[in-house]
C-alpha positions in Angstrom: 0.0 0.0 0.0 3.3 2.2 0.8 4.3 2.0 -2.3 1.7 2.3 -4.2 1.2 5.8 -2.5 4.4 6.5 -3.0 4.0 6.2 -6.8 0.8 7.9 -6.9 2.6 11.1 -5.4 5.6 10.7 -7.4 3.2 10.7 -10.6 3.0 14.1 -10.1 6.6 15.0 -10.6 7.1 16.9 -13.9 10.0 14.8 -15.0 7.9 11.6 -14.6 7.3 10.9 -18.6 11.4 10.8 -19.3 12.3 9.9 -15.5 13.0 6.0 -14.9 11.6 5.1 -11.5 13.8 3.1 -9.7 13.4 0.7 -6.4 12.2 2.4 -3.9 15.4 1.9 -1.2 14.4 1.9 2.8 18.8 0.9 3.7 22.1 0.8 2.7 25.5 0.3 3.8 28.3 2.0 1.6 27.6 0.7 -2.3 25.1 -1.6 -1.1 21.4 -0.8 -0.8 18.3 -2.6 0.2 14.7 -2.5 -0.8 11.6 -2.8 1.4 12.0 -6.7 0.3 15.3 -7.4 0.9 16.9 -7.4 -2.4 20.4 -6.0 -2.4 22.3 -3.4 -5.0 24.9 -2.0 -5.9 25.2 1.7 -6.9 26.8 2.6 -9.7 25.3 5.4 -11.2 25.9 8.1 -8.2 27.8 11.2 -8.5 26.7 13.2 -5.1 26.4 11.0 -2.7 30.1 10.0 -3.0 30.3 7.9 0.6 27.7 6.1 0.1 25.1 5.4 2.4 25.4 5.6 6.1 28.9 6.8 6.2 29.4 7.8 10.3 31.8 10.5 10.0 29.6 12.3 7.6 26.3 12.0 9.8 28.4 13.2 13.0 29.6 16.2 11.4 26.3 17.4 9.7 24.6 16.5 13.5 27.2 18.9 15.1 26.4 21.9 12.0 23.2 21.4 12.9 23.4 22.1 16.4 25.1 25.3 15.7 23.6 28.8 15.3 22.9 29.9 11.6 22.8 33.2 10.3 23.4 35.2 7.1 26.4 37.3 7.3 27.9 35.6 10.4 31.3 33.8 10.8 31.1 30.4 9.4 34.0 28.2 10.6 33.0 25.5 8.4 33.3 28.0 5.5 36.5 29.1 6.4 37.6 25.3 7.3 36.5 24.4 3.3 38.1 27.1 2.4 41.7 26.1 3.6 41.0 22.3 2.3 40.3 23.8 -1.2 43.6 25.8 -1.5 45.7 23.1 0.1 43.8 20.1 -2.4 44.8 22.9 -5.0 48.5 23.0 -4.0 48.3 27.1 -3.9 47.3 27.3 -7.9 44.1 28.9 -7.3 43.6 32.6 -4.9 40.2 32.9 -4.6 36.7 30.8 -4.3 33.4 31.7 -4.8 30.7 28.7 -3.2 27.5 28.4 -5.1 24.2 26.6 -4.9 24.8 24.5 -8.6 27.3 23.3 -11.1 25.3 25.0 -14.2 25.7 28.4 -11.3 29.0 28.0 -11.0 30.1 27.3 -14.8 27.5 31.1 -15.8 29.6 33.2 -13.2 33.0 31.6 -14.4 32.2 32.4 -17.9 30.5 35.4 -17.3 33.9 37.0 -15.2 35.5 35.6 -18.1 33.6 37.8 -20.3 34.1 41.2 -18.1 37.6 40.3 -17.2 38.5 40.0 -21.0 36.5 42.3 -22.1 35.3 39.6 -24.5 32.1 37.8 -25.5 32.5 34.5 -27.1 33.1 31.0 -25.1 33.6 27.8 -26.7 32.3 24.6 -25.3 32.7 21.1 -27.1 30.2 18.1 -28.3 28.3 16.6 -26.1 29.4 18.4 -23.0 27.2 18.6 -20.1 27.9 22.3 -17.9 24.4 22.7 -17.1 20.7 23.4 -17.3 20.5 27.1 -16.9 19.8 29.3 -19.6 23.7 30.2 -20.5 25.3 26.7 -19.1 22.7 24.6 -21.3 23.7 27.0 -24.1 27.2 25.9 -23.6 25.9 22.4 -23.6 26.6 20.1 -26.5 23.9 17.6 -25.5 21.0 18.1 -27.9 18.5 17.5 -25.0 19.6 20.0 -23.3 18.4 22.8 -25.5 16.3 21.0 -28.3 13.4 23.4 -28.7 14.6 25.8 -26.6 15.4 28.8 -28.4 16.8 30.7 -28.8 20.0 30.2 -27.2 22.6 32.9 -25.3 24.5 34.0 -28.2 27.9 34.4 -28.3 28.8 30.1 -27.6 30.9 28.4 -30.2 30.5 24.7 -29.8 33.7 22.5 -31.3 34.3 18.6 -31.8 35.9 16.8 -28.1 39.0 15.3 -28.6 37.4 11.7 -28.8 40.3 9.6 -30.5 37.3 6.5 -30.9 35.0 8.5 -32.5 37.4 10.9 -34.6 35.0 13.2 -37.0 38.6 13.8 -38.6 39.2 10.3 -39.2 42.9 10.5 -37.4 44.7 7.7 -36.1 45.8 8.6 -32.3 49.6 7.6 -32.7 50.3 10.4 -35.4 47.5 13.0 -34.7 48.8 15.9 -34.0 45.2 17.4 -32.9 43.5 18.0 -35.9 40.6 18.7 -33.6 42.4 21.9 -32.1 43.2 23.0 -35.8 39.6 23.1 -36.5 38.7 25.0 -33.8 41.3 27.5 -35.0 39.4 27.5 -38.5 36.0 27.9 -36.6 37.3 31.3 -34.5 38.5 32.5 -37.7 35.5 31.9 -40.1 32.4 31.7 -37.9 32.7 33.4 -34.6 33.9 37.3 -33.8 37.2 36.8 -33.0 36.4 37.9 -29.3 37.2 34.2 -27.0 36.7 35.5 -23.8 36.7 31.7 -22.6 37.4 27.8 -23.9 35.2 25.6 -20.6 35.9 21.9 -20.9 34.9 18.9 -19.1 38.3 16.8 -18.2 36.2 13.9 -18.1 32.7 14.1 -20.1 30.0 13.4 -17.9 27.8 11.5 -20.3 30.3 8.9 -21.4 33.7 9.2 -19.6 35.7 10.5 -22.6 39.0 12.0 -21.5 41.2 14.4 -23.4 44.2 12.1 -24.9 47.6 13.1 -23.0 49.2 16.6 -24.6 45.8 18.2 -25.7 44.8 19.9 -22.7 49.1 21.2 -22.8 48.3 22.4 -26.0 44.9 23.8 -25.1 46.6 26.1 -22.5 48.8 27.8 -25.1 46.0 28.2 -27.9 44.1 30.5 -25.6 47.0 32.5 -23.9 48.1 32.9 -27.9 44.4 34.5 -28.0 44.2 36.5 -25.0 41.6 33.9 -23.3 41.0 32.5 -20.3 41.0 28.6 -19.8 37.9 27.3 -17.6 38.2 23.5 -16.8 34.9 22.0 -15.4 35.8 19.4 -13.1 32.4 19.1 -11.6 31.9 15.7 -12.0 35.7 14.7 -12.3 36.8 16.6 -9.1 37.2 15.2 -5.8 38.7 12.6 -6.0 36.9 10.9 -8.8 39.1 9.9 -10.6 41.8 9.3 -8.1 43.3 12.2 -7.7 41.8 15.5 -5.9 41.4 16.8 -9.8 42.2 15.3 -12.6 43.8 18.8 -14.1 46.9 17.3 -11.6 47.6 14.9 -13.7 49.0 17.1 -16.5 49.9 19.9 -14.5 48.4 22.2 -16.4 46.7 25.0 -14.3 43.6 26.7 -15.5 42.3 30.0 -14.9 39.0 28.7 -13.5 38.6 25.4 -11.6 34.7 24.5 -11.6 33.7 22.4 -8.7 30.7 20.6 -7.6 29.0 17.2 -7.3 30.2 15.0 -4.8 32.0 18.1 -2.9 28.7 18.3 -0.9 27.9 14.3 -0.6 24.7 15.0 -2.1 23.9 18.7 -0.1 23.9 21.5 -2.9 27.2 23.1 -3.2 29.3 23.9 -5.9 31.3 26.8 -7.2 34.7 27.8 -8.7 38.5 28.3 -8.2 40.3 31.1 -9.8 43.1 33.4 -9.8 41.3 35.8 -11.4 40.2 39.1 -9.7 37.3 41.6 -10.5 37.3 44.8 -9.6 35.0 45.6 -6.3 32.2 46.9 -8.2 32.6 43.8 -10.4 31.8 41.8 -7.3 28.2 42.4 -6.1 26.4 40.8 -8.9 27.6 37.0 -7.6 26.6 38.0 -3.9 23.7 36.0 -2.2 22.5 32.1 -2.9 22.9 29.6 -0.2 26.3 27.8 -1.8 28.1 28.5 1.5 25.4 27.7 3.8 26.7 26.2 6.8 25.3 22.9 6.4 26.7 22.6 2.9 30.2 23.6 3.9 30.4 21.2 6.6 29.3 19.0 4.4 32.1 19.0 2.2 34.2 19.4 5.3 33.4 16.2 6.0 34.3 14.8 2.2 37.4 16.5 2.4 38.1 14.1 5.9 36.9 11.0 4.2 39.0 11.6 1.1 42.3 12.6 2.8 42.5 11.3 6.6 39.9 8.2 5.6 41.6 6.7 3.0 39.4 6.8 0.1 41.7 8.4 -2.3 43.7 5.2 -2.2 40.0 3.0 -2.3 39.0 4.8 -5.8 42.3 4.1 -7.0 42.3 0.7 -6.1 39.1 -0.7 -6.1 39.0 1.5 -10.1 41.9 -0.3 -11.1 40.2 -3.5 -10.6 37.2 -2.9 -12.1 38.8 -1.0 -15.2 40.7 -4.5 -15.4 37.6 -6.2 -15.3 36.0 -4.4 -18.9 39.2 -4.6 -20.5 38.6 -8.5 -19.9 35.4 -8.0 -21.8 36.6 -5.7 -24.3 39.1 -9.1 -25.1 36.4 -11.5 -24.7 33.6 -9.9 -26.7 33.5 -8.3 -29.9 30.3 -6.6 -28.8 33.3 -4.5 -25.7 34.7 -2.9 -27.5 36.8 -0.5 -25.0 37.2 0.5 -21.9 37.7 3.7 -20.9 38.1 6.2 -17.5 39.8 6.8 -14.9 39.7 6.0 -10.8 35.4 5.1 -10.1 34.9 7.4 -13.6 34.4 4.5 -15.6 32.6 3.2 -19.1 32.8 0.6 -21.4 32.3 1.2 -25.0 29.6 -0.8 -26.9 29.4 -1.9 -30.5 26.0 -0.4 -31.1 22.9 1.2 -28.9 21.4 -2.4 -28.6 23.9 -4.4 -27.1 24.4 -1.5 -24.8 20.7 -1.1 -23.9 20.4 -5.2 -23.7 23.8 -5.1 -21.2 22.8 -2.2 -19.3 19.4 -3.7 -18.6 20.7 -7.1 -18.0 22.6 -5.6 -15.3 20.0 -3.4 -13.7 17.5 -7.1 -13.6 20.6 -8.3 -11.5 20.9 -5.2 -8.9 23.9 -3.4 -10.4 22.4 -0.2 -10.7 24.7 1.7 -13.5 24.4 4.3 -16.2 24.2 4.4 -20.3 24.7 6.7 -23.0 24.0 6.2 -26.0 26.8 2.6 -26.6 28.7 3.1 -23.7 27.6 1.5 -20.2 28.8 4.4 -17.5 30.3 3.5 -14.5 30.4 6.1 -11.7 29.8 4.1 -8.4 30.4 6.0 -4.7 33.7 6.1 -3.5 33.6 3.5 -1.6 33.1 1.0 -3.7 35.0 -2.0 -2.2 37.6 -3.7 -4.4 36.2 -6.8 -4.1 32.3 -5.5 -5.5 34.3 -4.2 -8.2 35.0 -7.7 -9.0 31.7 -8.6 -8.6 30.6 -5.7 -11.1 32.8 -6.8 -13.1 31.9 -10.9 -13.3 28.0 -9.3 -13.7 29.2 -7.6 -16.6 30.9 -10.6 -18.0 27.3 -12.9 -18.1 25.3 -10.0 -19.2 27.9 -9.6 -22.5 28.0 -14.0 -22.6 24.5 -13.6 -22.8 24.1 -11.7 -25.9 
């Protein structure tokens, strides 16, 4: 009778028609969760709520914020606490942070100081990037869905192909490439935009599908837009924090932007996002991003607390581990299978590229039949599971994944 209320009420949710109603869950325990039956899963689809459920050290810091005065204006030691934890995870690239409510927030006010610091107007974004669902941030989308029928769009947005090495719209082979991809975009500035780049924003890993820039493009990336006098914005909302097993995956190259977009699991599923920069308006510059609730107190302890799981608790090390053995795990299938035909990602940022949309869609269901609640897009099955994924589910992920491809 529960749930049958339950799905009466949640009829009435806008989103119902393109929405895909899940178990209803009543327990959990890290990856695992439990219905009102019984039956265990594993998550594996979840970017916010990165330690999973019931994580202690989360619920006793977000018990003591509550118990503590709030008010607008007044000194927030959690803020200030998040604050150093940022700069430090940052290793002293970044000067100054500015806490929203939302990733698409954060990714408008990064481009538009972009814009007033330049004194440009034009950003470019690439295919199928996510960035948001506000008006300017879904602009800057290159997800179809995001804007289909929605026009007209924030002018002013140059959209250019992601450097996707499988799915190469130049036909290039990776080992003598020499981004053909970054030549276009030069071609593009030139013949169909104003010439004014205020701003290049670019997931390091694509949220829909796990693609990640091959190694020397986001090197030569940095110089294309200091050669043009624009700033370099690198969304790391969904790749941040540890997801892919470092604190950001722009560490990995060392190359430092000039905005660092954060969100997602920062607030283990409380809303708080924002951005990183070294970049400072002038005063009167500055009252147009003042108010929201991004620094809330409950939202900065919450990521107070992420911060102490990821760096004191060990699960840094856990994402790098227990990813390594699941990434082994695909590339298993991807030897087994012509329908696997690669694996991709890094840390728990995972996918595993199909041969068409129906052996993906046949897999993915497969596994969701079996309790292993993960993603798809379009051919590739999307791996993003909390952090604390154990190594030893991500062997069991991984044998699911195995019958569900032996059963094609």
């Amino acid at each position: 009778m529960q749930r049958e209320r339950t799905q009466s009420a949640l009829s009435h949710d806008i989103l119902a028609p393109v929405r895909a109603q899940g178990p209803e869950l009543v327990s959990g325990s890290g990856a695992e969760l439990f219905d009102a039956e019984g039956r265990r899963y594993i998550a594996l689809n979840e970017l916010s709520v990165c330690l999973g459920a019931g994580n202690r050290h989360f619920i006793e810091v977000m018990q003591q914020a509550l118990s503590r005065p709030a008010q607008s204006g007044a000194v927030n030691p959690y803020k200030a606490r998040l604050y150093e934890r940022l700069l430090e995870a940052t290793n002293g690239d970044f000067s100054y942070i500015h806490l929203t409510s939302s990733g698409s927030e954060a990714a408008e006010w990064a481009v538009k100081l972009a814009r007033k610091l330049t004194g440009k107007t034009e950003v470019v974004s690439y295919w199928n990037s996510i960035h948001g669902r506000t008006q300017l941030s879904a602009s800057m989308s290159g997800l179809p869905k995001r804007k289909t029928g929605y026009g007209p769009l924030d002018p002013g947005v140059l959209l250019t192909p992601y450097p996707d090495c499988l799915h190469c719209p130049f036909h290039c082979e990776p080992q003598s490439c020499r981004f053909a991809c970054l030549d276009f975009l030069s071609q593009q500035v030139t013949f169909g935009s104003a010439q004014e780049i205020a701003a290049v924003v670019i997931e390091l890993c694509q949220g829909a599908s796990h693609l990640c820039p091959p190694p020397g493009y986001l090197r030569a990336l940095r110089a294309w837009t200091r050669e043009r006098g624009a700033l370099l914005i690198f969304d790391e909302i969904q790749s941040g924090m540890g997801r892919t097993g470092r604190m950001f995956r722009y560490q990995a190259e060392g190359v430092v932007p000039d905005f660092l977009l954060i969100g997602k699991a920062l607030g283990n599923g409380l809303h708080i996002a924002g951005f990183l920069t070294s970049c400072q308006p002038e005063k009167q510059d500055l009252y147009a991003l003042s108010g929201g609730s991004g620094d809330a107190v409950l939202s900065c302890a919450a990521a107070c607390a992420v911060f102490d799981e990821l760096c004191e608790g060990g699960l840094l090390d856990n994402i790098r581990t227990a990813g390594a053995r699941l990434r082994a795990g695909l590339e298993r299938c991807t030897e087994k299978y012509d329908k696997a035909v690669q694996a991709r990602g890094e840390g728990l940022a995972l996918a595993l590229e199909c041969a068409d949309e129906a052996s993906a869609a046949a897999v993915h269901n497969a596994l969701h039949r079996d309790g292993y609640l993960c993603g798809r897009t379009g051919t590739a099955l999307v791996f993003k599971p909390p952090f604390v994924l154990t190594p030893e589910q991500a062997d069991e992920v991984a044998a699911a994944v195995d019958r569900a491809f032996a059963a094609l």
